[in-house]
C-alpha positions as CSV (number, residue, x, y, z in Angstrom):
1,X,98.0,116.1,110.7
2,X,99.5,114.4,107.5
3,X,100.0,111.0,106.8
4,X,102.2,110.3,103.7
5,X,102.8,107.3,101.5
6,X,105.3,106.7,98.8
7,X,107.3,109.7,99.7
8,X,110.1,108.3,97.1
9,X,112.3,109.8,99.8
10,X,115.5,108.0,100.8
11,X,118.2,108.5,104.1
12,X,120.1,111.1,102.3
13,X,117.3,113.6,101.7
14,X,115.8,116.2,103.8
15,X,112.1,116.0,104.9
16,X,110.1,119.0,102.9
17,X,109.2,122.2,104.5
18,X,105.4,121.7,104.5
19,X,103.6,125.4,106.0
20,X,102.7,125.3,109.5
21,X,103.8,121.4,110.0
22,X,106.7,119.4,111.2
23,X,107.6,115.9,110.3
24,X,107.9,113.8,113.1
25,X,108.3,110.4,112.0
26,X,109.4,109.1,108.8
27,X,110.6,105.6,107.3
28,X,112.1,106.0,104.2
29,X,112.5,103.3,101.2
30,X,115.4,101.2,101.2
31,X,115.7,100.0,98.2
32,X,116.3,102.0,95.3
33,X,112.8,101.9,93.7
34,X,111.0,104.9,92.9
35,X,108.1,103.9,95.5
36,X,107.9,103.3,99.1
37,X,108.7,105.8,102.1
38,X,106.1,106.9,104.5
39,X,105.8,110.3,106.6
40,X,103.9,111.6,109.6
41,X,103.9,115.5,109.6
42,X,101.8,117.6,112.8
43,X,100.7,120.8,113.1
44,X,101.5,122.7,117.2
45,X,98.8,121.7,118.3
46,X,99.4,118.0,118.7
47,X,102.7,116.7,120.6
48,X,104.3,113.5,119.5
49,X,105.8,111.0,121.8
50,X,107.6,107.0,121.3
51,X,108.3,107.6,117.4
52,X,109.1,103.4,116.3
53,X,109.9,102.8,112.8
54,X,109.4,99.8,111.6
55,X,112.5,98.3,109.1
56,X,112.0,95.3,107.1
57,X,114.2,93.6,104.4
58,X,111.1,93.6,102.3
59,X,109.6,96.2,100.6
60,X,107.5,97.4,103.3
61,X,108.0,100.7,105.2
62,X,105.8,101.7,108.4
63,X,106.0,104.5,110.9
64,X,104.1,104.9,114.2
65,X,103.8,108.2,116.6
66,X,101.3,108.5,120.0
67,X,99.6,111.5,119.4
68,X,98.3,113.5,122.4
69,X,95.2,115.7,120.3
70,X,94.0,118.7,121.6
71,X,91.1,117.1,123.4
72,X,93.9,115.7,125.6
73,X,93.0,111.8,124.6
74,X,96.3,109.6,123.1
75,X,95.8,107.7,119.4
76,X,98.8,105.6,118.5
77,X,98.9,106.3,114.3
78,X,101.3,103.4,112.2
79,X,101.6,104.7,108.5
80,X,102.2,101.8,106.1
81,X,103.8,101.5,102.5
82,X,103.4,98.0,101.2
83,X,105.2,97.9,97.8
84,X,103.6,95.8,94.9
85,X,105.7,93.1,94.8
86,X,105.4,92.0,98.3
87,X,103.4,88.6,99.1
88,X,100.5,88.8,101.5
89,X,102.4,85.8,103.2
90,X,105.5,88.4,104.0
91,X,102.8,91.5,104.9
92,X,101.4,89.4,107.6
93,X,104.0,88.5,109.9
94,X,105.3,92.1,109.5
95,X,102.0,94.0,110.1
96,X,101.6,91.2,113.4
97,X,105.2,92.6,114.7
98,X,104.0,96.1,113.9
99,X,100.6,95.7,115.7
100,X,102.6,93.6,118.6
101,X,104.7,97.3,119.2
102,X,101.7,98.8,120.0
103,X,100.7,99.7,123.4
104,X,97.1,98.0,124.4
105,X,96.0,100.5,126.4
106,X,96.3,103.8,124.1
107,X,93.6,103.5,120.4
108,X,95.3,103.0,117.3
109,X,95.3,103.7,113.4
110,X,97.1,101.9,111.3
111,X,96.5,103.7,108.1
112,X,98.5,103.4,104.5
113,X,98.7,102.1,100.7
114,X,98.3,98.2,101.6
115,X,98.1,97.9,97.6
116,X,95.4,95.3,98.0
117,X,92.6,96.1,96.3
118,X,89.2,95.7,98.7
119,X,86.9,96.9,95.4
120,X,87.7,93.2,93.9
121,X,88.2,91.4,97.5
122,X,89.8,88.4,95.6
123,X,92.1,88.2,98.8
124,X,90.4,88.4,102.1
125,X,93.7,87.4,104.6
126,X,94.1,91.3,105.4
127,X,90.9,92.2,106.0
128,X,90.4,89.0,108.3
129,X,93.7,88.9,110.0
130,X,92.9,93.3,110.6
131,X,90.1,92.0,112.1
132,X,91.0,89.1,114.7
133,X,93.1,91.9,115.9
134,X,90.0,94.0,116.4
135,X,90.5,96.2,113.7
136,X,87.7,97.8,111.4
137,X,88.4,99.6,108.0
138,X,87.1,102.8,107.3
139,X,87.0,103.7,103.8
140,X,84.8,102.2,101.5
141,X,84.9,103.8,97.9
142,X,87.6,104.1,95.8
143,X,91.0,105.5,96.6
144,X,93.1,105.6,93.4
145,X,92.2,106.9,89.7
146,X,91.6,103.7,88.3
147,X,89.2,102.8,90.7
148,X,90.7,100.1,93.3
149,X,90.8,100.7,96.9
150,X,94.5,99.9,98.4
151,X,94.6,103.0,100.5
152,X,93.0,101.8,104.3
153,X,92.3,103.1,107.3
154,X,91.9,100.8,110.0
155,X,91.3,101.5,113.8
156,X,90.1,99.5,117.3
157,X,87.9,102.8,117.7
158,X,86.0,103.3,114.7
159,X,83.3,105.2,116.3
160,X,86.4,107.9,116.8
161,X,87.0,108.0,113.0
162,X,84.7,110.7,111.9
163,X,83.5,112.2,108.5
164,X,86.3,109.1,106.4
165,X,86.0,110.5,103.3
166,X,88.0,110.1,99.7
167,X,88.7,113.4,97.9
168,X,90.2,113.9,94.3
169,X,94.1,114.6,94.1
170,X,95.0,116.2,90.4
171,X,98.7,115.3,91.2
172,X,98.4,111.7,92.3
173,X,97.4,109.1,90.5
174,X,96.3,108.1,94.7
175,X,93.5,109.9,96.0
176,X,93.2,111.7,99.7
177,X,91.7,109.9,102.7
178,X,90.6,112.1,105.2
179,X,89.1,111.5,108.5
180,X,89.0,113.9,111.8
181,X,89.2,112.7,115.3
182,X,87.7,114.3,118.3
């Protein structure tokens, strides 16, 4: 499976060919930035069900897909693309209607660039609002080139998120998180 942020793509453009993968979900920017857009590609081996996109006047796109794995369990995955310029006082209220969608009774991951940097933690309202909501974030080094971490992973079943790790992307200026499930 690939999550993608910031795919700069907009309504009129076709989703990449990507080997071996399908795109199943996408949200793409709105405005005519050159950030923003999100993507959810799967290999045959996964089935996707209840695509939601989430659309927001803001700068913020977000995706989610129920993914029945292999293993035959069900994990709801929401990517998120928060742009820059938007407040955590407008992320809030639009990452509660996002987590609201959700179904209580499969796991989630809501995954993304939150472009809030946990390295300095001079803002703590994500982190605690992810976890009244019973969420735990997963990565814990640094994410981007310059050292910040503003690419999370958060889930309400950490112990399923195995081997989170951070590897070095020569084409991004944003690193890749990885994690496998069971």
């Amino acid at each position: 499976m690939l999550f993608v942020t910031e795919t700069w793509l907009t309504h009129t453009q076709t989703s990449p060919n990507i080997l071996n993968y399908q795109v199943v979900a996408r949200s793409d920017r709105v405005h005519e930035n050159h950030n923003g857009g999100v993507m959810i590609t799967i290999n045959n081996s996964v089935k996707a069900s209840n695509v939601l996109n989430f659309h927001s006047n803001t700068f913020i796109e977000a995706t989610t897909v129920t993914l029945s794995l292999p293993s035959k369990k069900q994990v709801q995955i929401t990517v998120i693309y928060r742009s820059p310029c938007v407040t955590m006082t407008a992320l809030l209220p639009a990452l509660s209607s996002i987590i609201d969608s959700l179904s209580m009774t499969i796991p989630s991951i809501i995954l993304g660039d939150f472009n809030d940097d946990l390295i300095t933690k001079t803002d703590m309202r994500l982190q605690n609002f992810m976890s009244s909501h019973e969420y735990s974030q997963l990565v814990h080094e640094p994410t981007t080139d310059n050292g910040s971490l503003i690419d999370h992973v958060y889930s309400n079943i950490p112990s399923e998120c195995q081997d989170v790790c951070v590897v070095d992307a020569y084409y991004s200026d944003h690193d890749i998180v990885c994690f496998s499930l069971p």
